[in-house]
MMTF fields as JSON, N, C-alpha, C and O atoms, coordinates in Angstrom:
{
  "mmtfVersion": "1.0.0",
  "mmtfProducer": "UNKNOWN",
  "numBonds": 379,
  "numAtoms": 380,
  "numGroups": 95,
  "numChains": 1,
  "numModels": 1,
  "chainsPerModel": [1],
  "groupsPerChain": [95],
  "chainIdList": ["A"],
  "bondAtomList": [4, 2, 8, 6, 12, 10, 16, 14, 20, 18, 24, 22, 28, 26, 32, 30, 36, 34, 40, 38, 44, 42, 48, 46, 52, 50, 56, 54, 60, 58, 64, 62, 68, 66, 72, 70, 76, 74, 80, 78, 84, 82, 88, 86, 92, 90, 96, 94, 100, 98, 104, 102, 108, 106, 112, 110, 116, 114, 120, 118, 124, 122, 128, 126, 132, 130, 136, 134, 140, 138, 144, 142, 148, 146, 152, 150, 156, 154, 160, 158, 164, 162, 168, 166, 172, 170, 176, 174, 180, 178, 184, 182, 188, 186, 192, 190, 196, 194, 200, 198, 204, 202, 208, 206, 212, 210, 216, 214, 220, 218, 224, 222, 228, 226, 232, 230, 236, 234, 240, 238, 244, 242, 248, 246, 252, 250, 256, 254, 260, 258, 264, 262, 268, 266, 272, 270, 276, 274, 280, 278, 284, 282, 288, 286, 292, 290, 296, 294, 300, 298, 304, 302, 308, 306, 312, 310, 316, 314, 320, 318, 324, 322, 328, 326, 332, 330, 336, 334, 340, 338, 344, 342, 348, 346, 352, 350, 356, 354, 360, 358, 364, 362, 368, 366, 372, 370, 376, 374],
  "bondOrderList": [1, 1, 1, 1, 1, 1, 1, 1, 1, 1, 1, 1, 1, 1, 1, 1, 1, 1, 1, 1, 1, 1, 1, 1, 1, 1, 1, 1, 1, 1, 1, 1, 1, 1, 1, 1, 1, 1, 1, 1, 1, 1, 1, 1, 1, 1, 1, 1, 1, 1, 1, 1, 1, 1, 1, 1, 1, 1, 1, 1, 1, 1, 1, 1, 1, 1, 1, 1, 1, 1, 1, 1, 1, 1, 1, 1, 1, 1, 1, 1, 1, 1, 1, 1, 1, 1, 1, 1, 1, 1, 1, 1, 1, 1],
  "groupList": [{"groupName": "UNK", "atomNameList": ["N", "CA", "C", "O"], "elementList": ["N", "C", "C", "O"], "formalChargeList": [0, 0, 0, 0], "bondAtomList": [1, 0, 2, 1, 3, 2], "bondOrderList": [1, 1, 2], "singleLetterCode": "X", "chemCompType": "L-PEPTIDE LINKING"}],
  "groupTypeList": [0, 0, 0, 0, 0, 0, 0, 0, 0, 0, 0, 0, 0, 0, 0, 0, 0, 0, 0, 0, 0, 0, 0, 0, 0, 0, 0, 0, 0, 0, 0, 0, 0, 0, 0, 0, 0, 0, 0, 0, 0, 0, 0, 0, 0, 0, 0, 0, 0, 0, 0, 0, 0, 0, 0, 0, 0, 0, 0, 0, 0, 0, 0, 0, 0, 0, 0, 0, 0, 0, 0, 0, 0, 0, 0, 0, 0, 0, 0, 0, 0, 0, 0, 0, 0, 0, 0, 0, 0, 0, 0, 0, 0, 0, 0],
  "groupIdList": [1, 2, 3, 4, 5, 6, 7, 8, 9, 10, 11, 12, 13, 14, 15, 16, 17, 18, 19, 20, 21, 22, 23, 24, 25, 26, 27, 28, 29, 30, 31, 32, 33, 34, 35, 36, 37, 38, 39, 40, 41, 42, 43, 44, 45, 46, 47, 48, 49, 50, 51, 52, 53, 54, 55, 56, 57, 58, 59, 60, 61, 62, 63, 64, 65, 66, 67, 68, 69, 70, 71, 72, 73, 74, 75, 76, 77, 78, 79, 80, 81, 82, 83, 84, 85, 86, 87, 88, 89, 90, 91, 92, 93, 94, 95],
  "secStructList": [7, 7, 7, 7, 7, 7, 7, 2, 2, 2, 2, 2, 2, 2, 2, 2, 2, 2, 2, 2, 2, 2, 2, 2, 2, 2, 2, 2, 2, 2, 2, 2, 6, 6, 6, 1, 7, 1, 1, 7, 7, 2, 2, 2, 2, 2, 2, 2, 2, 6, 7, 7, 2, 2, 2, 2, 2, 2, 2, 2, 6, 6, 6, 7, 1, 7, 7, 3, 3, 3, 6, 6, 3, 3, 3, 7, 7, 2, 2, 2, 2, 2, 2, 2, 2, 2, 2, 2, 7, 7, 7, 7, 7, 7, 7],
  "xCoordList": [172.225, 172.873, 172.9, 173.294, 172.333, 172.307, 173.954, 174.436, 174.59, 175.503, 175.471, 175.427, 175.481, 175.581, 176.716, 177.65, 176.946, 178.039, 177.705, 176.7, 178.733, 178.486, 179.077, 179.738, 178.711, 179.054, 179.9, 180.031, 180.818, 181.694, 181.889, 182.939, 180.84, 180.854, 180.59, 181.376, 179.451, 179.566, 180.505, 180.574, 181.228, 182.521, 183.024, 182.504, 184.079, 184.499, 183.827, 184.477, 182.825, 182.048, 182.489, 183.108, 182.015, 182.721, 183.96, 184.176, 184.719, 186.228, 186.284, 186.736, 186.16, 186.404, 185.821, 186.401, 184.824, 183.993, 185.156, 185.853, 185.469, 186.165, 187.516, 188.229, 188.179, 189.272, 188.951, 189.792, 187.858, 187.735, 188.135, 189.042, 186.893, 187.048, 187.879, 187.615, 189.415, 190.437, 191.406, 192.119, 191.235, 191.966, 191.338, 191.933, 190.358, 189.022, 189.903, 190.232, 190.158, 190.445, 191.95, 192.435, 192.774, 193.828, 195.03, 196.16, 194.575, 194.735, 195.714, 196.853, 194.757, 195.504, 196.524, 197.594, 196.144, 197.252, 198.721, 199.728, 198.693, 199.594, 200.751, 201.944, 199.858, 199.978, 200.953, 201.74, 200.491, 201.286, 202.564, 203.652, 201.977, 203.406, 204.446, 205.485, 204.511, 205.477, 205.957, 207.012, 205.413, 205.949, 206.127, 206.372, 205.818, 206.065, 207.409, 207.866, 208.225, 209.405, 209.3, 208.198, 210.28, 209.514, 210.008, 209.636, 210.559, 211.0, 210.313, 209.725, 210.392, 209.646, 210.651, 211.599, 210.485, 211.527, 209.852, 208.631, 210.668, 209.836, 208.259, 207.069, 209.225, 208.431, 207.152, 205.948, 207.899, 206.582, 205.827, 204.697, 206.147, 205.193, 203.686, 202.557, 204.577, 204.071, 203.069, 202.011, 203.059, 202.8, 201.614, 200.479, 201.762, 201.155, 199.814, 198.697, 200.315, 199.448, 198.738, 197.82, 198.831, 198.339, 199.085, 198.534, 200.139, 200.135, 200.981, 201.49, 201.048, 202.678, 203.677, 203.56, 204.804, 205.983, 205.944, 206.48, 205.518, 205.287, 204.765, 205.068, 203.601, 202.945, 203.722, 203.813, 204.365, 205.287, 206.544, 206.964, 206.801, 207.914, 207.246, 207.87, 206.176, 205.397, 205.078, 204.865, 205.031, 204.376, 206.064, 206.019, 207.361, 208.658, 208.681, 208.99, 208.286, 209.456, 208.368, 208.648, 206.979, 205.821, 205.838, 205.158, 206.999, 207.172, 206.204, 206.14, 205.409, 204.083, 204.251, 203.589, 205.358, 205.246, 206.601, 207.165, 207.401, 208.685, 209.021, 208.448, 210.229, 211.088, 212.658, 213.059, 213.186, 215.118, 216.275, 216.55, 216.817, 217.459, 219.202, 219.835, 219.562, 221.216, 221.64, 221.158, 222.767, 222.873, 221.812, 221.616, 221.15, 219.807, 218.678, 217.476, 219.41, 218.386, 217.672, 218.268, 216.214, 214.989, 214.083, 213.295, 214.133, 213.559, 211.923, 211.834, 210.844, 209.88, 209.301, 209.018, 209.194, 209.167, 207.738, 207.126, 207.022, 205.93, 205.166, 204.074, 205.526, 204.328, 204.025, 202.978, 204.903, 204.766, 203.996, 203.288, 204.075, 203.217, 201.786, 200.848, 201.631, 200.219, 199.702, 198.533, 200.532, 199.75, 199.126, 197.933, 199.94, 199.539, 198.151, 197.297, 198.122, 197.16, 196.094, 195.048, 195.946, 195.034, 194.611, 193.415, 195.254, 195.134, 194.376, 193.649, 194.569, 193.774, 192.5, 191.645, 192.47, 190.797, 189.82, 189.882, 189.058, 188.097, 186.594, 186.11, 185.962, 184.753, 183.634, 183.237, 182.61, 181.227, 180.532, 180.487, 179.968, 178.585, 177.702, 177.265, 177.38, 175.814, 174.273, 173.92, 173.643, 172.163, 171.459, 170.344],
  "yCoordList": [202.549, 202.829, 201.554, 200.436, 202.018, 200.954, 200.688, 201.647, 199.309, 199.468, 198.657, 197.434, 199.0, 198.417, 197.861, 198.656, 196.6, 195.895, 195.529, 194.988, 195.958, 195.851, 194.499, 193.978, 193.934, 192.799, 193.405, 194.548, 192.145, 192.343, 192.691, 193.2, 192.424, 193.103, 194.689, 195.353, 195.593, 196.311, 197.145, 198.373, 196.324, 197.322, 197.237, 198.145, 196.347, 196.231, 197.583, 198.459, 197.484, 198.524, 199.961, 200.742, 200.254, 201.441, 202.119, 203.331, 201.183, 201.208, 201.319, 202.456, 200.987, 201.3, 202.508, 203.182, 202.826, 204.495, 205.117, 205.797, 205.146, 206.034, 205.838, 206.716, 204.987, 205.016, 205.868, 206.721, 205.745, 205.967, 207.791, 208.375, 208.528, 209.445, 210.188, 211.324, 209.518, 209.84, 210.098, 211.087, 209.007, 209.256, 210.162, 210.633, 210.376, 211.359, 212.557, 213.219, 212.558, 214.692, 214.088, 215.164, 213.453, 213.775, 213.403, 213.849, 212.244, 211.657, 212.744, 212.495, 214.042, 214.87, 215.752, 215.864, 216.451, 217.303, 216.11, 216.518, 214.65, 214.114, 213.597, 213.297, 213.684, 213.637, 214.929, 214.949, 215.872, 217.019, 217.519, 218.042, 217.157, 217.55, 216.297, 216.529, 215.436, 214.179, 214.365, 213.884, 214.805, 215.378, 216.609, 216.75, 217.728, 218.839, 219.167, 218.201, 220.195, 220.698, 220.936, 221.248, 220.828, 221.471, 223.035, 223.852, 223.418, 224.992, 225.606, 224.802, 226.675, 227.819, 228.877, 228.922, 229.703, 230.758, 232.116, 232.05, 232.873, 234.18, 233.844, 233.639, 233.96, 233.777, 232.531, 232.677, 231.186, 230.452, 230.606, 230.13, 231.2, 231.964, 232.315, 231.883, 233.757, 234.372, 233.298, 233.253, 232.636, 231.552, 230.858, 230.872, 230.253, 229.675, 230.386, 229.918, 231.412, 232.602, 233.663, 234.131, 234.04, 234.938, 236.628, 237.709, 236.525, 237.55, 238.136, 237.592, 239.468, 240.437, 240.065, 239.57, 240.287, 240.805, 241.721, 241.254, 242.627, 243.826, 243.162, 243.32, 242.062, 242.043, 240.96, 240.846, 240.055, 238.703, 239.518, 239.104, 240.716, 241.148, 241.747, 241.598, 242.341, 243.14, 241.848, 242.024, 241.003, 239.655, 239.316, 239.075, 239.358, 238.903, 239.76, 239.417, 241.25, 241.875, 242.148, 242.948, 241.507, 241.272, 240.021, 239.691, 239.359, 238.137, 237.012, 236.017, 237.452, 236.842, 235.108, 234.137, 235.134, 233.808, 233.331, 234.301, 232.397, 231.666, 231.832, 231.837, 231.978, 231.87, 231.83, 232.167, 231.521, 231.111, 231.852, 231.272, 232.756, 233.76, 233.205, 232.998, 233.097, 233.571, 233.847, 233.344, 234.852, 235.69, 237.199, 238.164, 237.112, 237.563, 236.535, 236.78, 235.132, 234.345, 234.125, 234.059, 233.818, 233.817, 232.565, 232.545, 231.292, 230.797, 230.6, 231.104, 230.025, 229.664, 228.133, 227.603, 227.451, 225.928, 225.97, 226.601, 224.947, 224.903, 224.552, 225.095, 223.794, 223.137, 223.848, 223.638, 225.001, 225.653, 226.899, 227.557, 227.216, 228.611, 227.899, 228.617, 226.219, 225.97, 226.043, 226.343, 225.783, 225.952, 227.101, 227.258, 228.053, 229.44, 229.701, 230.031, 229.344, 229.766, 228.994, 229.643, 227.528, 227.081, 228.008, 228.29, 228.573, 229.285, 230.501, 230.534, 231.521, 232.372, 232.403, 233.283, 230.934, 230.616, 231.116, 230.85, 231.726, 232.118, 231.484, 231.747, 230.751, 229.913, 230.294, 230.911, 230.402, 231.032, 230.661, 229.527, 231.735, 231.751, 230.559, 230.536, 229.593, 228.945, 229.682, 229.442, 230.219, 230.716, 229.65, 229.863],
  "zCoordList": [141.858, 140.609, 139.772, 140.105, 138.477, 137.737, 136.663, 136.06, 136.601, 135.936, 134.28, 134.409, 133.202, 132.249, 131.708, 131.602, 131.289, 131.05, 129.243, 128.783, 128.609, 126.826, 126.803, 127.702, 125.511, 124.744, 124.323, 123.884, 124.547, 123.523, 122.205, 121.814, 121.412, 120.192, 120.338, 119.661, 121.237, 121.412, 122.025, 121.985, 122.605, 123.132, 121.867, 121.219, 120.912, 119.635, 118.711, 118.14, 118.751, 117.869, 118.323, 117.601, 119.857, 120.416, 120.159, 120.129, 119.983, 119.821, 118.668, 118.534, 117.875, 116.313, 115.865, 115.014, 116.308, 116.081, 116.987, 116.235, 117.81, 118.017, 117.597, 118.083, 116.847, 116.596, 115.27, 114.989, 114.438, 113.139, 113.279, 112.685, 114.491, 114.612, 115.023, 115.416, 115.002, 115.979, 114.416, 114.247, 113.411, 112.494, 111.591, 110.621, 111.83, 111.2, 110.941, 109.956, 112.293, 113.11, 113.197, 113.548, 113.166, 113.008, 112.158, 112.354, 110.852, 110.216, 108.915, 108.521, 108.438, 107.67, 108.047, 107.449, 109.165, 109.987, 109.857, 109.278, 110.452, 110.849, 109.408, 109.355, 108.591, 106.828, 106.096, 105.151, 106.98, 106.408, 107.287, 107.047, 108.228, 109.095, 108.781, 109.399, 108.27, 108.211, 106.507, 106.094, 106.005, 104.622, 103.681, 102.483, 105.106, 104.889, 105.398, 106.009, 105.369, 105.244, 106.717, 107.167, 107.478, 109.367, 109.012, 109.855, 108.225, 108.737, 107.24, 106.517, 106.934, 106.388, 106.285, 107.069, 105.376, 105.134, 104.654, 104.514, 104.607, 104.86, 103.971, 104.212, 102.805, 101.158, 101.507, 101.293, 102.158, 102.485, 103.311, 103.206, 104.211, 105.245, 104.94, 105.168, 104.037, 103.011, 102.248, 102.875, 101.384, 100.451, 101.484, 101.007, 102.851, 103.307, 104.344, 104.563, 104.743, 105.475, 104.74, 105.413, 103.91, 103.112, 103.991, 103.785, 104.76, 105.415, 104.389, 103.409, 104.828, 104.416, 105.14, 106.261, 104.52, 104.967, 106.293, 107.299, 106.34, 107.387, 108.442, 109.624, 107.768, 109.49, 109.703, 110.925, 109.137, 109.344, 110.613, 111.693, 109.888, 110.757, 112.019, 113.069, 112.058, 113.456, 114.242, 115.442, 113.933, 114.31, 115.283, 116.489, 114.543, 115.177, 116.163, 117.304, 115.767, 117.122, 118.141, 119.034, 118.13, 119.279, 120.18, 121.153, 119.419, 119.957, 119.962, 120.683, 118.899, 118.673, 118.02, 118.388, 116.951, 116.298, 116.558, 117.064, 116.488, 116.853, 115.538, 114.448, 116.015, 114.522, 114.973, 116.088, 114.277, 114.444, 113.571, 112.521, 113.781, 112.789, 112.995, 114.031, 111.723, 111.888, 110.538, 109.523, 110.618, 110.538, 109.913, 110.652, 108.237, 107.892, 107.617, 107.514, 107.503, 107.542, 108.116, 109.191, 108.414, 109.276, 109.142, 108.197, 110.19, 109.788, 110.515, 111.634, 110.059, 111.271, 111.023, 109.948, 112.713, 112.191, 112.32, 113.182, 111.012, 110.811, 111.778, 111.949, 112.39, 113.738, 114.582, 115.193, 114.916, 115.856, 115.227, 115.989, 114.065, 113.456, 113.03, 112.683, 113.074, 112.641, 114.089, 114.33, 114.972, 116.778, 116.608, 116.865, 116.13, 116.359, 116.25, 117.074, 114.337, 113.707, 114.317, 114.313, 114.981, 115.475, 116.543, 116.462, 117.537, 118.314, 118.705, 119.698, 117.88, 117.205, 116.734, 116.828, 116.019, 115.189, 116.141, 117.341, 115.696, 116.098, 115.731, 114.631, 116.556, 116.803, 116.374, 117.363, 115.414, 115.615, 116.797, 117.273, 117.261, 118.112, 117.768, 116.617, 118.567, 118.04, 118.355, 119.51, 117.861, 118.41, 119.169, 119.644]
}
């Protein structure tokens, strides 16, 4: 087994490409969650999902999305409904 040992500049280089690509992919998400509101009320839901009302509520009593109620108020915290939606995404096929 052959072992390769980088220069130091090439390790340096390594490291910075991947730091770049680290703030690449997570740089905006971390942007919005730190100056976005953490909770959501129906209407932004709405506003942010393009869903209905109807399916917002078929979605609660499926136990499908988190959300925090007292008394008619309803809230849902954002980080946890963008998990969601990451969740769901659906991938294209590559040929």
């Amino acid at each position: 087994m052959t072992a390769y040992i980088a220069t130091h500049d090439e390790l340096e280089k390594a490291i910075e490409k991947a730091l770049a690509k680290v703030v690449e992919d997570r740089l905006p998400e971390l942007i919005q969650e730190a100056t976005s509101k953490p909770w959501l009320n129906t209407s932004e839901l709405i506003e942010l999902t393009g869903w209905s009302s109807r399916t917002i509520q078929n979605m609660r009593d499926r136990n499908e999305i988190p959300f925090s109620q007292h008394g008619r108020k309803i809230l849902y915290p954002r980080v946890e409904i963008m998990r969601f939606i990451r969740s769901i995404e659906v991938t294209p096929r590559t040929k």
